[in-house]
N, C-alpha and C positions, 0 to 999 in steps of 0.2 A: 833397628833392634827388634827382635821379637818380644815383643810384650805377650805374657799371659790374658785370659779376658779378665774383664771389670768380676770382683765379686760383689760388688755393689748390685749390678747389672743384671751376672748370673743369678742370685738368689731371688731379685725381687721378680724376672721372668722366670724362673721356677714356676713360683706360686702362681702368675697370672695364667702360665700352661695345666698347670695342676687343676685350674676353677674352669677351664675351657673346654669347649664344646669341640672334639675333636682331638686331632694329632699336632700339634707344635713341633718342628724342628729347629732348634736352638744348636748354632756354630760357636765355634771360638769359646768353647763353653772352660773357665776354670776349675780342674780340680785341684783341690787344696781342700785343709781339715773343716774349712767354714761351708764351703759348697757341697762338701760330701754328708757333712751332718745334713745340709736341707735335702741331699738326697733320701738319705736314708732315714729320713723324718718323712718324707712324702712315700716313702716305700712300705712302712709301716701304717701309712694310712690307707693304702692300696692305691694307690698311684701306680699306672703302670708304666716304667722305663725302659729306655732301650738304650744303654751306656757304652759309648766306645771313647774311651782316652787316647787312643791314638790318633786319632782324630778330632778331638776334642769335639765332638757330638751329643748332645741328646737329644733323644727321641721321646716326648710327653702323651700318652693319650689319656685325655682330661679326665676327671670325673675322682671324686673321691669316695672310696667304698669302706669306709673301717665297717668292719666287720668283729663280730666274737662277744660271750659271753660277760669275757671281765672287761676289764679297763683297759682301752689300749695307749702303751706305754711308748711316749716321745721322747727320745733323749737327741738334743739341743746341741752335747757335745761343750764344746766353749766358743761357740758362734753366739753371737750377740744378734745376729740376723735372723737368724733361725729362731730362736728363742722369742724373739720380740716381732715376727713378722707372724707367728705361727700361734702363736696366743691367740691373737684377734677372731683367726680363723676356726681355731678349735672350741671357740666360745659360742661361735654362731654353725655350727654341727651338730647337728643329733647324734650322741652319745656319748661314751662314759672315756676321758684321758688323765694320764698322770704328762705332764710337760715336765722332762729333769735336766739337768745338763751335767755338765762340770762344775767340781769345788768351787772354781773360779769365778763359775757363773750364778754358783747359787749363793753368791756373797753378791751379787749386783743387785739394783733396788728395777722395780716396776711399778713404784707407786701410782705414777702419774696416766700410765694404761690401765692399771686394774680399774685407778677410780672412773674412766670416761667409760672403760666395758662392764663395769657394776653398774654404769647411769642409763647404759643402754639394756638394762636387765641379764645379765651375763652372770652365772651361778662360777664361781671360780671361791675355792678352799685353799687359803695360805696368801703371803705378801710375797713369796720369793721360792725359790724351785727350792723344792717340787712343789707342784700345783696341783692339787685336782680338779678339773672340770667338769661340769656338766653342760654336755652342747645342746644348744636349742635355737631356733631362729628367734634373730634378735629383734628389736622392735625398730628401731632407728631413730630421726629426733634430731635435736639438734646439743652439741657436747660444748661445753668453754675448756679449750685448752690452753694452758699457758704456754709463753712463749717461750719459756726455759725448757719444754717436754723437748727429751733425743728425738731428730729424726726419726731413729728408726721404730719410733713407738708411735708417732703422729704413720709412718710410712706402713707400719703394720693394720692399723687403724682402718687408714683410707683401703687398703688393700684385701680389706674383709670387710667394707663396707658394702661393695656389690651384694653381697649374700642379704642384708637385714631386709626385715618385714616393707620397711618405708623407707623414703628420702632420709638421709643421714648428714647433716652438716656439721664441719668441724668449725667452731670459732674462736681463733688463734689472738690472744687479745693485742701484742704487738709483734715486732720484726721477728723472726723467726732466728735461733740458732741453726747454723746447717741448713739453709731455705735450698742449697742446690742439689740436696740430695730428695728435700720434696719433689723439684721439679724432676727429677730422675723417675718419681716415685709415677707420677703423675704420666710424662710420656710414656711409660714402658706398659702405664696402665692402657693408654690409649692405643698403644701399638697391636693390647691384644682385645680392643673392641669396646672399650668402659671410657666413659667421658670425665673428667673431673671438673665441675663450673669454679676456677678460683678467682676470686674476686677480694679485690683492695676493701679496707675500709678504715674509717678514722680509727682509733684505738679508744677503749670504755673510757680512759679517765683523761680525754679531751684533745681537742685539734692539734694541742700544739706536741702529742706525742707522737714517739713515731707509727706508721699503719699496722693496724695490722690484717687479718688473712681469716678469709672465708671460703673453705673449700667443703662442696657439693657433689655427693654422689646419690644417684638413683638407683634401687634394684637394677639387679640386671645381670648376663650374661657375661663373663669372657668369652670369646671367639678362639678358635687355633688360630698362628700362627706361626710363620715362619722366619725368624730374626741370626740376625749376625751378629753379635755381641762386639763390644766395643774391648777393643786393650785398657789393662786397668789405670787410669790416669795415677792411681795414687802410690801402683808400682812403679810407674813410667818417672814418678820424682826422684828416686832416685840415682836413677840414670842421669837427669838431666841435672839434678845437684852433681852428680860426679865431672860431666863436663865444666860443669861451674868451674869445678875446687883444682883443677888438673889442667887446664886451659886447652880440654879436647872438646872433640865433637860427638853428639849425640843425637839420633834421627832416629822416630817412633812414626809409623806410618800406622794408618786407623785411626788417627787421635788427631781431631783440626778441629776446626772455628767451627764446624757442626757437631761437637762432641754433645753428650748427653749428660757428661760427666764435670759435674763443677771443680772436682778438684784440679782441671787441666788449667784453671788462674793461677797454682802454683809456678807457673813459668812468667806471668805477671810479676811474679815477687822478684825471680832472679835478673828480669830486665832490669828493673828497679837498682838492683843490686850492682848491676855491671856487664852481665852475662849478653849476648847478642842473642835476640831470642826470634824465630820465624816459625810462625801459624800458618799454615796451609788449609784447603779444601781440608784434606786427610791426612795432613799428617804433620809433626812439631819438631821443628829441627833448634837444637841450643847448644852454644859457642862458648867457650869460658874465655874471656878476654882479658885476664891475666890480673884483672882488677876487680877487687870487690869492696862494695861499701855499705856499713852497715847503714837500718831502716828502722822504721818504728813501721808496722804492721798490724792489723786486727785479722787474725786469721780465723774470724769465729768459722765462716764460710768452705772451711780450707784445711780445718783443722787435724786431718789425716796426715798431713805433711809439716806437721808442727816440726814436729822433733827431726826432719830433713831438715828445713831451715834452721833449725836452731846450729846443726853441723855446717850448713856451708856458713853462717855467722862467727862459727869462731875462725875464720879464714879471711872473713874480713878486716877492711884497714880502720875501722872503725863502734863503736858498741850498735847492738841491734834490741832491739825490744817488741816483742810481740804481745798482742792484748785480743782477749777476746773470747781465750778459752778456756777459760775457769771451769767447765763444763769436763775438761777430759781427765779431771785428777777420779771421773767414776769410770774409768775406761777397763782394759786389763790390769792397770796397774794405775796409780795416780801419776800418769804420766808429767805432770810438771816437777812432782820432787823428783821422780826419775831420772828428769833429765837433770836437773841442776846438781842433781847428787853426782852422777855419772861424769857431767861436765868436770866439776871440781876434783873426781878422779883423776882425772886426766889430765889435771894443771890448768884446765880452763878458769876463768873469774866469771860465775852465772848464779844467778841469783833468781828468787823467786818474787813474784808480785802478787797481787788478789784475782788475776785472771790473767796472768801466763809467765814469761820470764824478761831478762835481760841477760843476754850474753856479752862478753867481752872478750876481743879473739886475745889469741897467746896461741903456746907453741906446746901441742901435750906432748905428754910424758908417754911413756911405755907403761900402759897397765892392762887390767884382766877387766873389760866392759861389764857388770851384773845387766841380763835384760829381763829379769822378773818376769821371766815367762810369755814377753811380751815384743811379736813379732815385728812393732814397725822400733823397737828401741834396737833389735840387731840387726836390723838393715841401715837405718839410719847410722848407727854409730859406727858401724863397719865402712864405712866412706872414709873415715879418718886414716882406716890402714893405705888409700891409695896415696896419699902423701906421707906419714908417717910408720916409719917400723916400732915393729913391739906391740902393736895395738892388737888383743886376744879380745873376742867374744866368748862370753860363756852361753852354754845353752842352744848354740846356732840352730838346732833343730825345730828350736818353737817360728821358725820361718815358714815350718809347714802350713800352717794357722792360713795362712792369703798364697804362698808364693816359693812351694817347695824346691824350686830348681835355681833358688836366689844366688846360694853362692856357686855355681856355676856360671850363670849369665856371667856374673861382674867379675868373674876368670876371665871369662873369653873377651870381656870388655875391656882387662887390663892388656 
């Protein structure tokens, strides 16, 4: 199948071509509403690009020039990557920004960034978009993050961390939520020339907790580079959930045991489940083998592909219970009543816990899906239609968000 690229992937090399010395050629590049806002967030800060979609190319030559009198104005859109990758950076910039997004987004919190870029001396007016900044080089230091902080705020972090005055250390005080999208965060840093030292260490409040995480960056340069982007693993679930639920086959080429992307363990869960599952060099082939069985899972790690799983669970011959991500009811949408709402739409028995849900399969009904505006609940839930009729999404357009040509693919897939 052709998978789109990672927007995972695409946004955070964006930015590391955007701080780079040089020209960057980035392939396989996704466009979608989340990738295009970081474009035209870096276009406005004078980044110069060279955009071809039919080829899914960009063309980066580094350096960032805001330029003008007033304040120049970032709109975020309703990316969550943009917004939280783009703070960090616009804190340690000399001059004057408003950062704004979407209704959607300026209902989401960034407490937990503001407070580590106020500690590293960052002039930032307001808790939540709009923002205004005042950029200036930042001093560096060493920050205590908790381990509850989003990825993509620790990911934004590290990623404007090359710009400050001095060495910059983050210290994460245990296990990380989402630690595989640090390590994303971290190689892609590395691929354009920026080292990050991470290192284990016991956790403040004693041995017998779990570790936590000390990552190290030094001033310094991004380099150009020239990168291939990866197919996005967490579009690529549900393909591989549909093989699950249908007892067909499914084969993503780009995507194997050297992926960069942690969510490709979602296909971990389906072995689990019953699925006949084959990782390659490059690429993930999965079988539905006509039986599934429900699992107890922590899908803190993973948790982009909740609400997949939670659909090939109500197909199983048994309950499933996922834990871990209490963390995504601040997403687009509080994605665990979402699902449990939408489940019991449908005839399913799902229920809610303190950090995620239990499903219990049955047989839905024919209803009109709600997805609160929110792109992975109409992919996900739209799997139901390949075994059952009557199943309507509303809204199918907010797909644009990661993966505009979704219900096409899974046309050509039926």
């Amino acid at each position: 199948m052709d998978i789109p690229g990672s927007k995972s992937h695409t946004n955070r090399a964006l930015i590391c071509a955007a701080l780079g010395d040089g020209r960057s050629q980035l392939g396989r590049v996704l466009f979608a509403d989340d990738t295009e806002a970081m474009l035209g967030a870096l276009g406005a800060l004078g980044v110069q690009l060279s955009i071809d979609t039919e080829r899914a190319t960009v063309s980066v030559n580094g350096g960032l020039n805001p330029v003008g009198d007033r304040p120049i104005e970032v709109d975020a859109r309703q990316s969550g990557t943009t917004s939280r990758f783009l703070l960090p950076l616009l804190a340690a910039t000399p001059g004057r920004f408003v950062l704004d997004g979407h209704p959607q987004m300026r209902a989401r919190p960034f407490g937990p960034q503001l407070d580590a870029l106020r500690s590293l001396g960052a002039t930032i007016d307001g808790d939540r978009l709009p923002m205004h900044i005042t950029g200036a080089e930042l001093r560096g230091g060493t920050v205590s993050v908790p381990s509850s902080m989003s990825s993509q705020f620790l990911s934004g972090l590290l990623l404007g961390a090359p710009c400050h005055r001095s060495t910059t250390t983050f210290q994460v005080d245990r296990t990380l939520v989402s630690r595989p999208y640090i390590d994303l965060t971290v190689t892609t840093m590395a691929t354009f020339g920026v080292d990050v030292a991470v290192e284990e260490h016991p956790a403040a409040d004693g041995e017998s907790d779990p570790p936590g995480l000390r990552l190290t960056v030094a001033p310094g340069r991004y380099r150009a580079a020239d990168l291939q982007l990866e197919p996005d693993a967490s579009a690529a679930s549900y393909f591989f959930a549909a093989a699950a639920i249908t007892g067909g086959r499914v084969r993503v080429d780009g995507l194997g045991r050297d992926t960069v992307q942690g969510d490709l363990g979602f296909v971990d869960l389906l072995a689990r489940m019953g699925a006949d599952v084959t990782v390659g060099a490059d690429y993930t082939e999965v079988r539905g083998s006509g039986t599934l069985t429900g699992i107890t899972a922590d899908m803190a790690d993973v948790s982009d592909t909740a609400q997949t799983l939670a659909v090939v669970a109500a197909f199983a011959d048994s309950p499933t219970e996922i834990t871990g991500i209490g963390f995504i009811r601040h997403k687009e949408t509080d994605r665990i009543a979402a699902v449990v709402t939408e489940m019991n739409r449908l005839g399913i028995d799902a229920s809610a816990t303190g950090d995620g849900w239990v499903i219990r399969p049955g047989t839905p009904v024919p209803a009109i899906v709600d997805t609160y505006d929110d792109h992975r609940m109409a992919m996900s839930f739209a799997l139901f239609g390949l075994r059952h009729p009557g199943i309507e999404i509303d809204n199918p357009g907010c797909v644009s968000k990661t993966f505009p040509h979704f219900f096409d693919v899974l046309d050509r897939l039926r």
